[in-house]
Structure formats: structure tokens, C-alpha cells
C-alpha positions as CSV (number, residue, x, y, z in Angstrom):
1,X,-15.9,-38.5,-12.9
2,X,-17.5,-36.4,-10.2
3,X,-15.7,-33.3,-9.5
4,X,-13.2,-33.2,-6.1
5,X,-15.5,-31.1,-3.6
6,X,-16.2,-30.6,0.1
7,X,-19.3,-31.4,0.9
8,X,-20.6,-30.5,4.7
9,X,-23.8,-32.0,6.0
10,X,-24.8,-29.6,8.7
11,X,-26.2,-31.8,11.6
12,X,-29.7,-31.0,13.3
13,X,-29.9,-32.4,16.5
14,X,-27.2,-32.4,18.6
15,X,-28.7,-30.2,21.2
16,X,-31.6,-32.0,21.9
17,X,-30.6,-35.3,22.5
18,X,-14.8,-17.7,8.1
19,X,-15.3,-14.7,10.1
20,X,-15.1,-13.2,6.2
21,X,-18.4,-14.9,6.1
22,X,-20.2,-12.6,8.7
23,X,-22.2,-9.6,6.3
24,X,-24.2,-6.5,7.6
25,X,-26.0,-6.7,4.3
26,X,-29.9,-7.7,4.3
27,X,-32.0,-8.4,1.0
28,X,-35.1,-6.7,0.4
29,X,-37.6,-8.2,-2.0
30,X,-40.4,-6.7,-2.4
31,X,-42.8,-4.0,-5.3
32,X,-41.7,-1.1,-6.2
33,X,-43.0,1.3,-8.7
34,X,-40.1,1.9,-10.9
35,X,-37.3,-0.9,-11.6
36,X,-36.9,-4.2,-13.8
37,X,-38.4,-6.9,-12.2
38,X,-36.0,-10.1,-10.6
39,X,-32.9,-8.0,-10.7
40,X,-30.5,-7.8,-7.9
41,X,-29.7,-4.3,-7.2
42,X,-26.2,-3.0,-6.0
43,X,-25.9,-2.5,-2.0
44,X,-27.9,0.5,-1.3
45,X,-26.4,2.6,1.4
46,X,-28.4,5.9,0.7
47,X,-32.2,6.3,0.7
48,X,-32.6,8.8,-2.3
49,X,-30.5,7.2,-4.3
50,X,-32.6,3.9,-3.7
51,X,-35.8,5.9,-4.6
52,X,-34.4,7.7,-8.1
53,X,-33.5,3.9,-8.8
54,X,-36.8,2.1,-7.1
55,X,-39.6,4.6,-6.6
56,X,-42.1,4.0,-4.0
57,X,-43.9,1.1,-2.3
58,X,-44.2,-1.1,0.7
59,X,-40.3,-2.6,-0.5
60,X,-39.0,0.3,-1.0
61,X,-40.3,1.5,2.7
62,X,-38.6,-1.8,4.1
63,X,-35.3,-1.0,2.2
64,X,-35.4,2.7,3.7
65,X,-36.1,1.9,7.0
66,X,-33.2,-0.6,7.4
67,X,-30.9,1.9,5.2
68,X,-32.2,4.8,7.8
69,X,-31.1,2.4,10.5
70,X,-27.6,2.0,9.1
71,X,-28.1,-1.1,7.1
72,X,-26.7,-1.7,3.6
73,X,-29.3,-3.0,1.3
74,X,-29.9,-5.1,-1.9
75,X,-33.2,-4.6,-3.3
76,X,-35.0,-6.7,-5.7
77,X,-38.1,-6.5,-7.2
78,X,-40.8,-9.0,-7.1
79,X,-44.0,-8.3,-10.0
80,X,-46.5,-6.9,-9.3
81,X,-50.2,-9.0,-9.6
82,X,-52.8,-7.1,-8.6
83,X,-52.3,-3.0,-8.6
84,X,-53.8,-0.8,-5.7
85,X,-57.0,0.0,-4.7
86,X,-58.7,2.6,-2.6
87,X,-61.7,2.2,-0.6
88,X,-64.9,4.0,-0.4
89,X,-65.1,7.6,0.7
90,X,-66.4,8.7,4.1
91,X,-67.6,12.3,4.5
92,X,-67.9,13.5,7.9
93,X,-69.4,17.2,7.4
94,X,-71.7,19.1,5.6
95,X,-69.9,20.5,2.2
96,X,-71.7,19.6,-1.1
97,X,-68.3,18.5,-2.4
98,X,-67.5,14.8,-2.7
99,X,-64.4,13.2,-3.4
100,X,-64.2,10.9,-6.2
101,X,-61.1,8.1,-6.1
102,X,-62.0,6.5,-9.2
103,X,-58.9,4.8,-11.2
104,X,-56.8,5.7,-8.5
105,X,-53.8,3.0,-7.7
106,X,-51.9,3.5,-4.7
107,X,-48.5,2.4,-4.2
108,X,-49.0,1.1,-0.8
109,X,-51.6,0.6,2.3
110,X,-52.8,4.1,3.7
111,X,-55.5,4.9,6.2
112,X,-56.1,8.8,4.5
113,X,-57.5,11.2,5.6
114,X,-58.3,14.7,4.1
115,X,-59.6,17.4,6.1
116,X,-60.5,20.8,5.0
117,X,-58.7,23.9,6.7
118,X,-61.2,26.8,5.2
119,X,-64.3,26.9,3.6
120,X,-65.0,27.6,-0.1
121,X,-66.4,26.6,-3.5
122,X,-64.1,24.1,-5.7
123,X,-63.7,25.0,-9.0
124,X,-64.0,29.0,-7.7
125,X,-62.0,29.3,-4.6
126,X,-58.6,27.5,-3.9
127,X,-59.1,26.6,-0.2
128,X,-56.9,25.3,2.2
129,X,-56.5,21.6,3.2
130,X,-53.7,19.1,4.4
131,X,-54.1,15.4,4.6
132,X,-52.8,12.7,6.6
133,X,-51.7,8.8,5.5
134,X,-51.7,7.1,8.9
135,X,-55.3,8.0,10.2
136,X,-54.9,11.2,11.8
137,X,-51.5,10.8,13.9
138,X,-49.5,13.1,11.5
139,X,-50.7,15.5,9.2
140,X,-49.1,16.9,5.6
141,X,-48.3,20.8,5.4
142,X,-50.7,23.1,4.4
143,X,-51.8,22.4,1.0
144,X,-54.4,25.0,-1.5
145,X,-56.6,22.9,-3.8
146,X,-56.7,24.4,-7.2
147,X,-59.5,25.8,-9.0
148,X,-59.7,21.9,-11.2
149,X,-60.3,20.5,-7.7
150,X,-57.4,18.2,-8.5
151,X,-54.4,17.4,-6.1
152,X,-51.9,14.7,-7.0
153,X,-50.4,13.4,-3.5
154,X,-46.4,12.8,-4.6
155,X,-44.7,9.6,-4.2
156,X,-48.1,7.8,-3.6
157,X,-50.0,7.4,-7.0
158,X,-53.0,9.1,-5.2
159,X,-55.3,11.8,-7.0
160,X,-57.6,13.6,-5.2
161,X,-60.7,14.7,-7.5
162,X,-63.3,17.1,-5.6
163,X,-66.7,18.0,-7.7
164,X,-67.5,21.4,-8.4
165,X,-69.5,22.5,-5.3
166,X,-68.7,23.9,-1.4
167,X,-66.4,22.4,0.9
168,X,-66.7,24.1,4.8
169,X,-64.1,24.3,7.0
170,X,-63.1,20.9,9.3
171,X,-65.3,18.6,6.8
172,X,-63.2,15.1,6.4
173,X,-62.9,12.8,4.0
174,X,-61.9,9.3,4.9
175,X,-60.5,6.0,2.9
176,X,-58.2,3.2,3.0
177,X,-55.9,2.4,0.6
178,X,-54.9,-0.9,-0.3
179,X,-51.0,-1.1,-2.4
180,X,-50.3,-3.7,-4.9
181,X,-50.0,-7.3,-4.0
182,X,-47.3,-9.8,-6.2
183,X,-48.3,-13.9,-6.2
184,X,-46.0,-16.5,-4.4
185,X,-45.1,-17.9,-8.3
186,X,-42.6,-15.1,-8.3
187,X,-40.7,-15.9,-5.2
188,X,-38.8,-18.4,-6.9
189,X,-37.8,-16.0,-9.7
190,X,-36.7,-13.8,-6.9
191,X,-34.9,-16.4,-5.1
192,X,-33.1,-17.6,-8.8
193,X,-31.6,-14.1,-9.3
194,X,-30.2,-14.1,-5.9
195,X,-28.9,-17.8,-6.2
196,X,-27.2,-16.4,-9.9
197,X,-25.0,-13.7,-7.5
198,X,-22.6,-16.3,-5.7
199,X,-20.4,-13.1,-5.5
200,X,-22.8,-11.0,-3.4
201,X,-22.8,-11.3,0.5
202,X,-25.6,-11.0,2.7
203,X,-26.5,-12.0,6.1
204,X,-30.4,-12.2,6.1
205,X,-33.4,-12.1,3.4
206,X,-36.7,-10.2,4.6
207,X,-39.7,-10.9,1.7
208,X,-41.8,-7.8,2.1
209,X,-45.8,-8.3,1.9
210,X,-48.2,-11.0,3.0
211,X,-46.9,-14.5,3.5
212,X,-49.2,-17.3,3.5
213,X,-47.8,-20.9,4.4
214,X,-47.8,-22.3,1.2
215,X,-46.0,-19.0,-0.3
216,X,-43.7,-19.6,3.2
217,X,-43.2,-23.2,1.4
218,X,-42.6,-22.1,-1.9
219,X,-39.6,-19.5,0.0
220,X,-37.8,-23.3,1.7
221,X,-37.8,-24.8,-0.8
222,X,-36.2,-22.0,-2.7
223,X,-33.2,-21.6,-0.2
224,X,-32.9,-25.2,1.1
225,X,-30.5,-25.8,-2.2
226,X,-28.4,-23.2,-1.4
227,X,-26.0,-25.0,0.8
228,X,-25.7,-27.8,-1.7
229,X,-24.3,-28.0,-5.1
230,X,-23.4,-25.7,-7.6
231,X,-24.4,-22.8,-5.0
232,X,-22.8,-24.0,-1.3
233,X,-23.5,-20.7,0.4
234,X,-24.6,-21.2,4.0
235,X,-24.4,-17.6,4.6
236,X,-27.7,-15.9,3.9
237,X,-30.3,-18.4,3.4
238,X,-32.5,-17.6,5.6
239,X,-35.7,-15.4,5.7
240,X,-37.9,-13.8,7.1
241,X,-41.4,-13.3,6.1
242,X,-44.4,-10.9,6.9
243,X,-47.8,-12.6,8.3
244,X,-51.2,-10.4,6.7
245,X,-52.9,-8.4,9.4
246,X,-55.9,-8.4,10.5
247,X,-57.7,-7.5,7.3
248,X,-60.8,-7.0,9.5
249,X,-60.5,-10.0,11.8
250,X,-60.9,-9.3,15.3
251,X,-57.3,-10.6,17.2
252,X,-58.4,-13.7,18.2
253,X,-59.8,-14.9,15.1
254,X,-56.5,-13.5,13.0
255,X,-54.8,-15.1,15.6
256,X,-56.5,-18.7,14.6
257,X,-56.4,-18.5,11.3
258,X,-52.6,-17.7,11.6
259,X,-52.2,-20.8,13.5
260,X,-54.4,-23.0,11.4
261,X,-52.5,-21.8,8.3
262,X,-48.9,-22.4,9.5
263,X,-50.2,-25.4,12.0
264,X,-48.3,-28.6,9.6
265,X,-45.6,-26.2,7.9
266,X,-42.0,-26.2,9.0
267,X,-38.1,-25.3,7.6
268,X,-35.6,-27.8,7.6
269,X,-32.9,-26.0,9.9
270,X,-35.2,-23.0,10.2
271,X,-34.6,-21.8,7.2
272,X,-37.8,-19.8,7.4
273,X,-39.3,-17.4,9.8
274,X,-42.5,-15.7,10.1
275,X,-43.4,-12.6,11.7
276,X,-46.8,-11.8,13.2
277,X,-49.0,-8.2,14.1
278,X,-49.7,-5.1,12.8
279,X,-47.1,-1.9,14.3
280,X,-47.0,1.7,13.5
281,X,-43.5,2.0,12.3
282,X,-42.3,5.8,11.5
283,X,-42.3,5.7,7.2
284,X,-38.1,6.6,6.5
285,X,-39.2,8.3,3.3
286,X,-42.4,10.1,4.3
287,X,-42.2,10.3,8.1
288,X,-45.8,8.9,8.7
289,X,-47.0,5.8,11.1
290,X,-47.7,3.7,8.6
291,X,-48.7,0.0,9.6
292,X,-46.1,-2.7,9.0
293,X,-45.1,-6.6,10.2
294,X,-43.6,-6.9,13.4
295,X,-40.7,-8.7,11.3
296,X,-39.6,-5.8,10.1
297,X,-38.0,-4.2,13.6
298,X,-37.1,-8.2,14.3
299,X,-35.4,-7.8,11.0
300,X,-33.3,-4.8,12.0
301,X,-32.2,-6.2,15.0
302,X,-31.3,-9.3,13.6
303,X,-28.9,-6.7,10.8
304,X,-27.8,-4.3,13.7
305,X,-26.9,-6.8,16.3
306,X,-24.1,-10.1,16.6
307,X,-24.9,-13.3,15.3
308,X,-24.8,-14.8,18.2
309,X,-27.4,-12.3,20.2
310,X,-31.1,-13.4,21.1
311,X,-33.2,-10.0,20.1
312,X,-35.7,-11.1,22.7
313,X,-33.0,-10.0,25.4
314,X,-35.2,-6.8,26.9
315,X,-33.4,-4.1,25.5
316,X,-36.8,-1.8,24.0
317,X,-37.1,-1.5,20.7
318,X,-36.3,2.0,18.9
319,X,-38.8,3.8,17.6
320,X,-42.1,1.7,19.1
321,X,-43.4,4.3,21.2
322,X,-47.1,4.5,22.4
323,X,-49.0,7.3,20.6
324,X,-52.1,8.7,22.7
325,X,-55.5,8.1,21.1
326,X,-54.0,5.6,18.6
327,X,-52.9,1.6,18.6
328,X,-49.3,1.1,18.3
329,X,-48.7,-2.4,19.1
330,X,-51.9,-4.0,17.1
331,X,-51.0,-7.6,18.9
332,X,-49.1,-8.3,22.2
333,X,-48.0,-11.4,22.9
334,X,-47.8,-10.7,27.0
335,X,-51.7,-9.4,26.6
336,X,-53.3,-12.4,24.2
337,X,-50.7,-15.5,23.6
338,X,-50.6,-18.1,21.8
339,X,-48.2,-17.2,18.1
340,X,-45.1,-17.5,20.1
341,X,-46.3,-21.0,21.0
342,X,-46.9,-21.5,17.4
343,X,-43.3,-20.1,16.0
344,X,-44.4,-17.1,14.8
345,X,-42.2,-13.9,16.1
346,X,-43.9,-11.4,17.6
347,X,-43.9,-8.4,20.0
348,X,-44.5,-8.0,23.9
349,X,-44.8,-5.7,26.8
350,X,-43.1,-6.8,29.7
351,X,-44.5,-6.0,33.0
352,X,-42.3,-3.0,34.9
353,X,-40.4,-2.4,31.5
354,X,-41.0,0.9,29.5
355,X,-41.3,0.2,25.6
356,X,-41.9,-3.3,23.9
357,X,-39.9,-6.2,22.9
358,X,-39.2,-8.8,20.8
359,X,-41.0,-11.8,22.2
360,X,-38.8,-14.7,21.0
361,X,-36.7,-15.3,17.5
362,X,-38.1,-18.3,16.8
363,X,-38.2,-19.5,13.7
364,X,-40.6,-21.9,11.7
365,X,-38.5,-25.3,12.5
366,X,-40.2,-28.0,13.6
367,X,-40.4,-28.8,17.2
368,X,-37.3,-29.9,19.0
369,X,-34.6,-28.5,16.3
370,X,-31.4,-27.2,16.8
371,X,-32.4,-24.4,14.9
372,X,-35.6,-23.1,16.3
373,X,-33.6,-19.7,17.6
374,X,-32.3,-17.7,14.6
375,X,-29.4,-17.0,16.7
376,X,-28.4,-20.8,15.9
377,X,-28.7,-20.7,12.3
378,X,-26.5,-17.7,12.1
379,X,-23.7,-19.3,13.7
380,X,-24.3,-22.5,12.5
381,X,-24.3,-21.6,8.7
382,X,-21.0,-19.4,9.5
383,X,-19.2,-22.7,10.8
384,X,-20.5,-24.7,7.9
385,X,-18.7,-22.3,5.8
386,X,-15.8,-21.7,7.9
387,X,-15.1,-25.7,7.6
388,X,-15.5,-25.6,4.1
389,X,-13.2,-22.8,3.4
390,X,-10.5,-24.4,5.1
391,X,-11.2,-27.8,3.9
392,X,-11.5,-26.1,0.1
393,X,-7.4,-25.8,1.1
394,X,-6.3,-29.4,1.6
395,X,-8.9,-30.6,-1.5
396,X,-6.2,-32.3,-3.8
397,X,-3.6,-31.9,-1.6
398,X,-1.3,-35.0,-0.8
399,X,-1.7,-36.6,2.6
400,X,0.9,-39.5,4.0
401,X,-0.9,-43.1,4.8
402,X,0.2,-45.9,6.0
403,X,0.4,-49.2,5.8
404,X,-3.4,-49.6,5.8
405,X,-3.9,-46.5,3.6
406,X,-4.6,-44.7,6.1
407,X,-4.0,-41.1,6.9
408,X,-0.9,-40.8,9.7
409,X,-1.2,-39.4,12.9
410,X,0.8,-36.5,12.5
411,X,-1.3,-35.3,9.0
412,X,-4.3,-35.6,10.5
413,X,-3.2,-33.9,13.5
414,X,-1.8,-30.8,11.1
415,X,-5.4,-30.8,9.4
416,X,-7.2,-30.8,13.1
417,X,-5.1,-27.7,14.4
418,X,-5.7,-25.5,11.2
419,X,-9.3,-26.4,11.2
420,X,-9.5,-25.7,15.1
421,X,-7.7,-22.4,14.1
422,X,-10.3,-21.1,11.8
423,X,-12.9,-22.1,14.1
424,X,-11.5,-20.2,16.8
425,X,-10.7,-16.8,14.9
426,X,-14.6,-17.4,13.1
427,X,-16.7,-18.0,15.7
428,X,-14.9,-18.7,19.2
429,X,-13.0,-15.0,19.4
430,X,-16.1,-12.9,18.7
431,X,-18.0,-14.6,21.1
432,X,-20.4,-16.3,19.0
433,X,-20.2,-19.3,20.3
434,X,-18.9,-21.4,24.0
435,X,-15.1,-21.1,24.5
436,X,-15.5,-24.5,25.6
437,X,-15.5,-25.4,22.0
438,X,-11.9,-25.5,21.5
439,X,-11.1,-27.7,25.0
440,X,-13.3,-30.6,24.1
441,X,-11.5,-33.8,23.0
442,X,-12.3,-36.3,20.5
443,X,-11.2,-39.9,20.6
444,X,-7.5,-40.0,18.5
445,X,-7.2,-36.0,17.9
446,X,-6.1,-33.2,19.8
447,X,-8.3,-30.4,22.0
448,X,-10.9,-28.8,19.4
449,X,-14.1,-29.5,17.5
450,X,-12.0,-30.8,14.9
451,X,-11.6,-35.1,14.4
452,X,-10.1,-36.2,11.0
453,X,-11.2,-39.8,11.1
454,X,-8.2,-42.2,11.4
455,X,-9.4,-45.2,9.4
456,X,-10.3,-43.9,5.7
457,X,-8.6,-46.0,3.2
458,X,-7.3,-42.8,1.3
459,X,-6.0,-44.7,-1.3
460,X,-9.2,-47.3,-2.6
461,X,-11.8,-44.2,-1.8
462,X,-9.7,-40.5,-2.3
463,X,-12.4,-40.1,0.6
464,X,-11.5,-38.4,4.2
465,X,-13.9,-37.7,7.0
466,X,-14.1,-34.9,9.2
467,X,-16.3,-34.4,12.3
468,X,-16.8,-30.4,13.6
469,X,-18.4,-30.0,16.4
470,X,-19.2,-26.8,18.4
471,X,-20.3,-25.6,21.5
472,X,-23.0,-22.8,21.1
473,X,-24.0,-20.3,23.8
474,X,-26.7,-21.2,26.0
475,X,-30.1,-18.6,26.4
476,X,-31.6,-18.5,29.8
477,X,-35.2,-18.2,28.7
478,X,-36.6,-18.8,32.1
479,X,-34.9,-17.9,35.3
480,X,-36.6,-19.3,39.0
481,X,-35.8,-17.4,41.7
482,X,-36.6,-18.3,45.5
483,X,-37.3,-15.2,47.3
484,X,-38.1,-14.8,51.3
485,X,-37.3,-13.3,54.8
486,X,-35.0,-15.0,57.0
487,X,-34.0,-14.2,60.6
488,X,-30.4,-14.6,61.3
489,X,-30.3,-15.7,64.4
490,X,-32.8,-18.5,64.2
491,X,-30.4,-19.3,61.1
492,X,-27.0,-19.2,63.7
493,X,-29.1,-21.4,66.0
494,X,-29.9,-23.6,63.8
């Protein structure tokens, strides 16, 4: 015999045509150099306690930045598949020195740069020298090379190794380093630990590294089960991903391939969202520009604001500032469109506003859905659970029919008001959706987005239906205004 449930089929499509679920928690998964692979840590609220546990490395740098932004964080780590790489060495100067990178696996993506402050001989003298990680916008302290000619760069998994011979003072030395990459067959290892926690609450997943559609595909399919059996948590399955840069593309081209890429995929209810272009984001653990997702300040404005609010409204986001003499903002939507259009989220200026914005939280449903606004999912997965919590109260309970086996009026009225009554402290008193929600009427019940259904045969099918229905907030994403002179006293005569 099938167990006695509440199942709740959340309904896409009805636009077009328990407040104890709310969390301030977001899941990082991502590498890191020290942990066990696929566990789920406990809520980080501290950043050096997440890096004794964690390490370094482009999840750990997510989990910081959100921790630094107030933001408790789960962390778990994905394998790694291919380890770090650096590039080859440019010298700008005239020192007989060269710098050799050989073996060298970096934790994450650097643009590094080490510049000499004094001349000497390596492997004689112990000259002076600092170095930078984000291509010359910040520099280390003053560092002295020792006589070996070795420096090990903490926290990064970098060595430098100069050769016996002169270095003069302001000679460079350039690379790029690449960090480890993990393979999309891991995300659903990820996604099973996570599923395993039923007891963990979390409002929003962000999959740290390079997203391609079919690894995007590989992350629905993962969450899509979530809100069904054994799991039924509505709350937190959804995520966002990071789109690659340009990995030497110029903009437009990145920008096609992006589109050709993600052109047929698309999450049921939205389940999935994809951010797009390269920012300089200040490093929480290091303090240097390093280049991230435009997700990731999407992300923390998903964490730090309502469920309810659309992070395009034009409040600037903190902590994108322009930098003179570098690139900040590596794609803007205002400048080149064309990735909003295709559902990716991205980042804008907006002419006669200081600072840059969120373009539009889109997310990668498929045209016309409900849910192509996070905003909408949020609320609409806390109502799903809202109506099963309550519903999870009159499961087994005993109900009056009548002659028909039907429920009676005044039973199904009871249900309706304590349903309406969750709804209303969950969603309609914190704003997050219309208060219009609780005056609509449905045939044979009373004000709410509540209807029992009148004619279930209780008795032959131990069955009873329930409608909810509610009223979200409406987004004004384009505003007309008529604008002109007028003279009143033509407008009197007239």
C-alpha cells in the first residue's frame, strides 16, 4: 500500500495565460585544496575557520566572499580533474635571471606578476621584490629573495625558482595561472550529498567554476527530484552557475559561443541559472582583484536581499568600482547585448547612474514561464512548502462527509482558513507576494488562495483536492513616460 503523503504539483503557467522555510544560508560547491571530497560541511560563519577546514581555491574564494558579506555558508567539495597550470614566462628587462615555473600547480587563476625592487645577483645577493596576482592593480609587501633564489608564495601553491645570475632593478616577470578544473560527472555526487542532508536549510546553491550546458543539464536534472519523493524540499533547489570567460575570445565571439552553447537548453521552473562575464571582484582572503563570474555578486544579492526583490532594481552593486588603467566590468550588457536576451544574467551600466547593476535575474527557463525571474521561484517554492506543511497536519486526520461521501461544508471551510492562515503569515505579511492574495474567491470557499474541492468521494478514494493559488508581485521592467511643454492658457481655452 502506498504510504499516506501530500503531494503538491507546483503549476507553471498561470501568469502567462512556512515562513520557517525562508534560510540566509547559500551552498558553495566548488575545489579546494584541503577537505574530503562530496562532504557537506557545517554552516560556515567565519572565514579562517573555513580555510584551517578547506584551504584555498576558487570555492573557497566564493565561500569567503559571501561569508565576508555576512552570509552563512555550507561548503562542499567537488574533485578535482585536472590540477593547475602556469603559463609561459615573460621577461620585460634586461637581468640574466630567468624564472622557471616548472611543476608548479596553482590553486587558482592568477594574472602574476613579479617585479624586481633592487638589483643584484641570485644565489649571492638577497634582493628586494614584491609581486602582484591580479596583473598589476595591487601589489604584495616587500619581499627579499633568498640566496637559493626560491620564494614559495603562501596560500597559492606557487614557487618561484630564479637561476643563478643578475636581476636589475624594475625587470618583470609575467604569467598566467590557470587553477584546477573538476568534470561535470561529479556534480551529481555533489548534488547526492546535499539531497542525503534533508535536515540542513538553505536558500540558494552557487556551483563555483566553468559551466557548460550539458554540465548546466547534468545540475537539473540533479535538483528537479528534489521536490518529489523521498526528498520533498522546495526550498533550495535552485542554482546558480558560472559561464567560462573569455579564454582568449574576443567579446563578441564569447558572446556567440555562449549563446550557441545554451541556445536549446532550459530548467523546468527555472531551476537553473547561468551567469555570464568576467569582473574584478576584491579576493576576501587575499585582498587582490581577482577575475570572477558576474553570478557571484548576483549570488550575494540574491543571499543578502528578500525573496521577493528583483536584484536588477538600480541600487549599484558594492564593491564594483572602476579601477584606472584596468577593465573592471569585462562584458556590459548596456554596451554589447545580446546574453540577457538569451537568459543568461549579467551586468550593466546604466546611463546617468554611478556604479553597475545587475541586468536582469533571469534564469535559464524556457520562454514564457512563470519562473523565468528568480524572484518567482523563491516564493513559489516557499508556498509549495508552506502548503505542504500545513497539509502534512490534516494527513490521517478524520474529516465529516456526507451523504455522497463527500467532505461537508463547514470541514472544508476549517481546512481553507488554516491553510489561508499559513499563507498569509509565509508569504503575504513579509511582502513577498500581492495582498490581494488573500481577498480572491474561489467558487464554494471562502476569501483566500485556498479551495478544498467539494466533490471527492472521501470514502471510495481516501483522496482530497486542494487548489492554492497566489498572487505574486508584479516588476515594472519597462516604464513609458510622455514628456512635453504645455501652455496653460491655450489648455483653459481649450
Amino acid at each position: 500500500m502506498t504510504l499516506p503523503n501530500v503531494n503538491v504539483a507546483i503549476q507553471d503557467g498561470g501568469l502567462g495565460g512556512v515562513s520557517a522555510q525562508e534560510s540566509n544560508v547559500v551552498v558553495v560547491i566548488g575545489l579546494s585544496s584541503e577537505g574530503t571530497d562530496f562532504e557537506v560541511s557545517p554552516t560556515y560563519t567565519r572565514k579562517q575557520t573555513l580555510v584551517d577546514d578547506k584551504g584555498y581555491g576558487q570555492g573557497v574564494e566564493a565561500a569567503a566572499f559571501y561569508i565576508d558579506a555576512g552570509i552563512p555558508t555550507i561548503f562542499v567539495k567537488i574533485t578535482e580533474d585536472s590540477p593547475g597550470s602556469c603559463g609561459g614566462v615573460t621577461h620585460a628587462g634586461t637581468g640574466a635571471s630567468t624564472l622557471d615555473l616548472s611543476g608548479v600547480e596553482p590553486f587558482d587563476d592568477g594574472e602574476w606578476i613579479v617585479e624586481w625592487l633592487e638589483s643584484g645577483t641570485i644565489g649571492t645577493d638577497t634582493p628586494r621584490f614584491h609581486y602582484s596576482r591580479d596583473g598589476g592593480i595591487s601589489f604584495s609587501s616587500t619581499l627579499r629573495m633568498g640566496t637559493p633564489g626560491t620564494y614559495e608564495v603562501p596560500g597559492t601553491n606557487v614557487t618561484f625558482t630564479f637561476s643563478v645570475g643578475t636581476v636589475v632593478k624594475g625587470d618583470t616577470y609575467s604569467f598566467a595561472a590557470t587553477g584546477p578544473t573538476w568534470t561535470g560527472t561529479d556534480l551529481t555526487a555533489c548534488f547526492d550529498a546535499l539531497k542525503a542532508r534533508p535536515q540542513l536549510s538553505w536558500r540558494l546553491i552557487h556551483v563555483v567554476g566553468t559551466m557548460s550546458a550539458a554540465d548546466a543539464g547534468t545540475v537539473d536534472t540533479a535538483v528537479q527530484s528534489w521536490p518529489t519523493d523521498p526528498v520533498f524540499r522546495y526550498v533550495g533547489a535552485r542554482v546558480v552557475c558560472d559561464a567560462r570567460g573569455f579564454d582568449g575570445d574576443t567579446e563578441a565571439d564569447w558572446m556567440a559561443a555562449l549563446i550557441t552553447d545554451f541556445g536549446t537548453f532550459s530548467s523546468v521552473d527555472g531551476r537553473v541559472a547561468v551567469g555570464a562575464g568576467p569582473t574584478r571582484i576584491a579576493s576576501a582572503i587575499s585582498g587582490y582583484r581577482i577575475l570572477r563570474c558576474a553570478s557571484w555578486h548576483a549570488v550575494k544579492k540574491f543571499m543578502l536581499r528578500t525573496i521577493h526583490t528583483d536584484i536588477s532594481e538600480l541600487v549599484p552593486i558594492t564593491g564594483l568600482t572602476d579601477i584606472t588603467g584596468f577593465t573592471t566590468v569585462y562584458h556590459d550588457e548596456q554596451v554589447l547585448q545580446g546574453l540577457d536576451e538569451a537568459r543568461f544574467i549579467t551586468i550593466r551600466s546604466v546611463p546617468g547612474r554611478t556604479g553597475y547593476f545587475i541586468t536582469n535575474p533571469n534564469t535559464m527557463a524556457i520562454e514564457g514561464s512563470d519562473f523565468s525571474l528568480m524572484q518567482y521561484g523563491f516564493v513559489g517554492d516557499v508556498g509549495a512548502a508552506t502548503y505542504r506543511d500545513f497539509f502534512l497536519t490534516a494527513l490521517n486526520q478524520p474529516v465529516r462527509v456526507d451523504n455522497d461521501g463527500h467532505i461537508l461544508e463547514k470541514d472544508a471551510q476549517a481546512l481553507e482558513a488554516g491553510a489561508n492562515a499559513a499563507v498569509r503569515s509565509a508569504l503575504v505579511s513579509p511582502g513577498h507576494v500581492s495582498p490581494s492574495t488573500m481577498t480572491q474567491k474561489f467558487a464554494g470557499s471562502i476569501p483566500g488562495p485556498t479551495s478544498v474541492a467539494r466533490d471527492d468521494n472521501i470514502l471510495s478514494t481516501k483522496t482530497l483536492t486542494v487548489n492554492g493559488f497566489i498572487i505574486p508581485l508584479g516588476y515594472t521592467k519597462f516604464i513609458n513616460v510622455t514628456f512635453g511643454f504645455r501652455n496653460p492658457v491655450i489648455a483653459i481655452a481649450a
